[in-house]
N, CA, C and O atoms as CSV, one atom per row, in Angstrom:
chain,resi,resn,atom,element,x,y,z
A,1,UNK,N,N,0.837,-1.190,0.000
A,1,UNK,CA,C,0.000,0.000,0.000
A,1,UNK,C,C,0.881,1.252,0.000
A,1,UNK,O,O,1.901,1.059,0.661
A,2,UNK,N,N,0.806,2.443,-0.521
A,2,UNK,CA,C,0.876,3.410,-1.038
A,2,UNK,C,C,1.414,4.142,0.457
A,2,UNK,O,O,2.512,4.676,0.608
A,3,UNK,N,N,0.313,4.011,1.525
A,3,UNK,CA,C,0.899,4.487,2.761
A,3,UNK,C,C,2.150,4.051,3.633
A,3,UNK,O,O,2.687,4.754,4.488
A,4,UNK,N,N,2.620,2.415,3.166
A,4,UNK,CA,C,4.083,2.731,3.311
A,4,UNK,C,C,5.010,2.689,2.872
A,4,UNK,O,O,6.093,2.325,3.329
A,5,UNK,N,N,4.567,3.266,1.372
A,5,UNK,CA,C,6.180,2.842,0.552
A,5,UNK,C,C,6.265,4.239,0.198
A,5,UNK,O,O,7.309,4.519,-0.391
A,6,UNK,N,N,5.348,5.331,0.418
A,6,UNK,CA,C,5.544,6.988,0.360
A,6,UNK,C,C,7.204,7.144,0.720
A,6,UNK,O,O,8.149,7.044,-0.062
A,7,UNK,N,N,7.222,7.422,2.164
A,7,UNK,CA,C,8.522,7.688,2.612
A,7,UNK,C,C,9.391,7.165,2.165
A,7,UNK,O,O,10.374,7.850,1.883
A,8,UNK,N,N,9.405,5.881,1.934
A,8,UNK,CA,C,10.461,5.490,0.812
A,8,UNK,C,C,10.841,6.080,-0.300
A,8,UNK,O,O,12.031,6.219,-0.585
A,9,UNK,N,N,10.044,6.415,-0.912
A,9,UNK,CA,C,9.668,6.832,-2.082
A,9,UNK,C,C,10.189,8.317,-2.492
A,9,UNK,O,O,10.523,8.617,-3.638
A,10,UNK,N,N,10.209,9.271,-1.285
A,10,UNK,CA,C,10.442,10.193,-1.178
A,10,UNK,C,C,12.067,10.219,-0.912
A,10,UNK,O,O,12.823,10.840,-1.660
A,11,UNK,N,N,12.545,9.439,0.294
A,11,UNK,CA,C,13.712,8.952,0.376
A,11,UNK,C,C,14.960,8.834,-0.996
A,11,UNK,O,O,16.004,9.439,-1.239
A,12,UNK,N,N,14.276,7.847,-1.600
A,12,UNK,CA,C,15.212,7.804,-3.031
A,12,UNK,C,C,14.953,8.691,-3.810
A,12,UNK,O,O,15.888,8.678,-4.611
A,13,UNK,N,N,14.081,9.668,-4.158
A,13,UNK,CA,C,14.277,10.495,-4.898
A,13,UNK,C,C,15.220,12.079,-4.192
A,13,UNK,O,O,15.499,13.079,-4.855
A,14,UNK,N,N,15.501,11.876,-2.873
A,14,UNK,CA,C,15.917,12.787,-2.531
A,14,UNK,C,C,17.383,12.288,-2.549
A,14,UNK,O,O,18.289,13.115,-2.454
A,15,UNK,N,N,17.616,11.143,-2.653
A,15,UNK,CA,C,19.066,10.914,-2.478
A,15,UNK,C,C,19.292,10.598,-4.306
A,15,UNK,O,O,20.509,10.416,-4.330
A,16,UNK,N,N,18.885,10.466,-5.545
A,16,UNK,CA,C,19.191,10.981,-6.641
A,16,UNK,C,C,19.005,11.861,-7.247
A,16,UNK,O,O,19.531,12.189,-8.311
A,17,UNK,N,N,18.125,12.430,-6.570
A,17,UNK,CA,C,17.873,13.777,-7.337
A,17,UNK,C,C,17.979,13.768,-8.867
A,17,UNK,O,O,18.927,14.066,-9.593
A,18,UNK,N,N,16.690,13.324,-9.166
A,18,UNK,CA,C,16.304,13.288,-10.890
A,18,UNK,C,C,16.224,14.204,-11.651
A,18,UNK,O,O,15.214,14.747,-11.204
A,19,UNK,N,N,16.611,14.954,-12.695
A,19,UNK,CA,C,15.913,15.887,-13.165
A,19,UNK,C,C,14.585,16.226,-13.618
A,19,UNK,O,O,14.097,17.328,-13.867
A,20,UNK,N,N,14.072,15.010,-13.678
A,20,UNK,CA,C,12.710,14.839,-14.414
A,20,UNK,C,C,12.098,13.397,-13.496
A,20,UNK,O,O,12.809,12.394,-13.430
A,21,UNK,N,N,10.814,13.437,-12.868
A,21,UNK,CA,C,10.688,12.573,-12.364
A,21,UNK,C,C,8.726,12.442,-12.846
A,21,UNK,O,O,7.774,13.210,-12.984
A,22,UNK,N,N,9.079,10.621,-12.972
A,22,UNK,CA,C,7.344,10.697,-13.621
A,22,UNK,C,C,6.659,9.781,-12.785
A,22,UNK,O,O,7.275,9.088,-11.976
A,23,UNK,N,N,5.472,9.728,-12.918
A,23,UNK,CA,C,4.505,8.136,-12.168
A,23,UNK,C,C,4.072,7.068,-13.617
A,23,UNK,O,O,4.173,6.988,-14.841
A,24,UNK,N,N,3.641,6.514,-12.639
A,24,UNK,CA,C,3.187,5.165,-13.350
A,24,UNK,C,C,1.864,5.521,-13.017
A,24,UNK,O,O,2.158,6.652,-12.630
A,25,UNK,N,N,1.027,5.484,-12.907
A,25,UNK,CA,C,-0.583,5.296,-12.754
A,25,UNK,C,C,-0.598,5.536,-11.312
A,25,UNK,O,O,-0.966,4.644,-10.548
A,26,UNK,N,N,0.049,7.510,-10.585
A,26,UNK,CA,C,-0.459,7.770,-9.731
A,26,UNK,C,C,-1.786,8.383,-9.275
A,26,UNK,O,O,-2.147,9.489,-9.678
A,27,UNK,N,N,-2.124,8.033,-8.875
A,27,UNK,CA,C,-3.402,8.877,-8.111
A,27,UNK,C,C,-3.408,10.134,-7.547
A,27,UNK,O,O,-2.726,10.264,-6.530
A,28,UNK,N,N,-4.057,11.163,-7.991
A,28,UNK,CA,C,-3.913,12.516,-7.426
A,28,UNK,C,C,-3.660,12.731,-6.060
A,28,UNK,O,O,-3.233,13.833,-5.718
A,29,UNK,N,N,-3.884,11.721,-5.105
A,29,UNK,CA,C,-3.435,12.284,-3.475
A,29,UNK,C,C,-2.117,12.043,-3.663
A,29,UNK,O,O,-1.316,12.938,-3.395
A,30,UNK,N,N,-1.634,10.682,-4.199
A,30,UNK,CA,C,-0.329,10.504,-4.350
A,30,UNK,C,C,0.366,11.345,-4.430
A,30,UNK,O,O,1.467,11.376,-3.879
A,31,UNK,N,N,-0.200,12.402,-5.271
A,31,UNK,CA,C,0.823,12.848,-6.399
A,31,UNK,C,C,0.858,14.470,-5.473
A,31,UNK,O,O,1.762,15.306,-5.465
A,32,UNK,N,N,-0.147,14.490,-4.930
A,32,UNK,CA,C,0.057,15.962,-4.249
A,32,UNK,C,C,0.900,15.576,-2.947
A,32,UNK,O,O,1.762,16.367,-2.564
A,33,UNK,N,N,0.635,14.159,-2.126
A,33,UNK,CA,C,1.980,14.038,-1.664
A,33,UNK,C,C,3.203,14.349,-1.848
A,33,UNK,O,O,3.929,15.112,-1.212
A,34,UNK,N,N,3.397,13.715,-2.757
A,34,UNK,CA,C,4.852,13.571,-3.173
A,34,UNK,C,C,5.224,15.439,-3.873
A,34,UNK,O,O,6.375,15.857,-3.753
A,35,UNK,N,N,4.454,16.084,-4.348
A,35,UNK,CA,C,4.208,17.497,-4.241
A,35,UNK,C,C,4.985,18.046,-3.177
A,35,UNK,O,O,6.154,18.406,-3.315
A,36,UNK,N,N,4.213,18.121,-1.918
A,36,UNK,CA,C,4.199,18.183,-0.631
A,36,UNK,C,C,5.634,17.808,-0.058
A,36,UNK,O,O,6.456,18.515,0.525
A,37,UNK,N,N,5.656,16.849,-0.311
A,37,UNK,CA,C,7.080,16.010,0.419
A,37,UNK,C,C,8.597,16.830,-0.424
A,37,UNK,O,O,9.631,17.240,0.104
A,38,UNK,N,N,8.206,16.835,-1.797
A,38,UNK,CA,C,9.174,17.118,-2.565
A,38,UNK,C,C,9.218,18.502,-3.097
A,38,UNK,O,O,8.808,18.637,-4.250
A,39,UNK,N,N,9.743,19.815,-2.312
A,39,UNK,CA,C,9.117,21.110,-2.858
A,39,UNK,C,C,9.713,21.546,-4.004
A,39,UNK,O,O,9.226,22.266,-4.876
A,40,UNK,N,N,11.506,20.747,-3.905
A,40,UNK,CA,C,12.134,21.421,-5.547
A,40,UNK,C,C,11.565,20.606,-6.827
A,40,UNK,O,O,12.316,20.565,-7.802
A,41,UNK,N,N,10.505,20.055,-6.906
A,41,UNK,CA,C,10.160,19.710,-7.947
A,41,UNK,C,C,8.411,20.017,-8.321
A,41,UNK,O,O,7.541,19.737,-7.496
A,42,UNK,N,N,8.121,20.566,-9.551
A,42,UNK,CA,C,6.749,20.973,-9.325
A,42,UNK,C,C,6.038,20.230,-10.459
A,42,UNK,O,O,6.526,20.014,-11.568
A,43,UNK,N,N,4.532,19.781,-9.938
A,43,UNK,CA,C,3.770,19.047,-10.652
A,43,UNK,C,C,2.846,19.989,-11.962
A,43,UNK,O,O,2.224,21.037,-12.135
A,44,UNK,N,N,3.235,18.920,-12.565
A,44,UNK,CA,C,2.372,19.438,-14.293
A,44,UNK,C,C,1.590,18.404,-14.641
A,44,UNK,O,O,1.741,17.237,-15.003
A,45,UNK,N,N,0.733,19.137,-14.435
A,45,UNK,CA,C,-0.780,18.305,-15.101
A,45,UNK,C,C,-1.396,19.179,-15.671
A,45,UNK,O,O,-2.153,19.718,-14.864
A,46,UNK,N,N,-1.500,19.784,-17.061
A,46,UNK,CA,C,-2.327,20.635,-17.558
A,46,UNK,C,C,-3.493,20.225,-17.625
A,46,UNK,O,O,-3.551,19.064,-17.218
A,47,UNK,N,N,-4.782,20.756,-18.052
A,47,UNK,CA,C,-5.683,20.441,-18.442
A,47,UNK,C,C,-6.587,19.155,-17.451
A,47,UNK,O,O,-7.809,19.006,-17.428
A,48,UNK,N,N,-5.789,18.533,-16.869
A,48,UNK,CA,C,-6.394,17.306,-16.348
A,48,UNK,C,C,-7.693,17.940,-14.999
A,48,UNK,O,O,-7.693,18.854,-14.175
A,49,UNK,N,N,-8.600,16.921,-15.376
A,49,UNK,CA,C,-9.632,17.278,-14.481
A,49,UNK,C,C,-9.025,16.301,-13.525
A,49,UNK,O,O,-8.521,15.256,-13.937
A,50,UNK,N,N,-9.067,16.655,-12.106
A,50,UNK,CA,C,-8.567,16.243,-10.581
A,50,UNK,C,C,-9.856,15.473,-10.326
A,50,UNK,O,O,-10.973,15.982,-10.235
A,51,UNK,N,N,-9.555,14.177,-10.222
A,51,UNK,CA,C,-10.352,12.999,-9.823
A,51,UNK,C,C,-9.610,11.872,-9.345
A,51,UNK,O,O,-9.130,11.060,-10.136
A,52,UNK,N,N,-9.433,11.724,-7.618
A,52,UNK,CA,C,-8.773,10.673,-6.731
A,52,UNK,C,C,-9.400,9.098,-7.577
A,52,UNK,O,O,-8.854,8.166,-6.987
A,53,UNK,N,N,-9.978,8.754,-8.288
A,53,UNK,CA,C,-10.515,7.743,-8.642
A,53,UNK,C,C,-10.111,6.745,-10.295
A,53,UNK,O,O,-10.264,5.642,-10.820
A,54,UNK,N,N,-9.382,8.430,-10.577
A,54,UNK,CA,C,-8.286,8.371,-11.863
A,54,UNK,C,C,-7.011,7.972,-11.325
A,54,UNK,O,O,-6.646,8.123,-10.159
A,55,UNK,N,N,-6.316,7.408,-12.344
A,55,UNK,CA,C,-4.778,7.268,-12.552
A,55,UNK,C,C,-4.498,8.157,-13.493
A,55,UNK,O,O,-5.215,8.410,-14.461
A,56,UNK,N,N,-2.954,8.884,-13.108
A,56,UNK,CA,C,-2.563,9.731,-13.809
A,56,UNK,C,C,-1.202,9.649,-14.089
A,56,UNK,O,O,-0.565,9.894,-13.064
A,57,UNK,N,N,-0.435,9.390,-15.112
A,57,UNK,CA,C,0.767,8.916,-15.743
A,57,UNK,C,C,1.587,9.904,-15.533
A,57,UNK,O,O,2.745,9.844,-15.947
């Protein structure tokens, strides 16, 4: 589950520091998490209508 592999998750991207970092079929809370968690990197989703019930690539 999603609730404990976050911190992980956050973990390795802070210790490679990607230039470009994408999801696989996250879910908008996910993704504003990892938002949240991660401030030097900012989320782009144009156009997309915000629905927790979607996956979003």
């Amino acid at each position: 589950a999603w609730i404990y592999r976050r911190d992980s998750v956050c973990r390795l991207v802070r210790r490679y520091a990607p230039a470009l970092l994408g999801t696989q079929e996250g879910r908008w809370t996910q993704l504003l998490y990892l938002a949240d968690q991660l401030p030097d990197y900012q989320l782009h989703a144009p156009n997309r209508i915000i629905d927790d019930t979607c996956q979003y690539p």
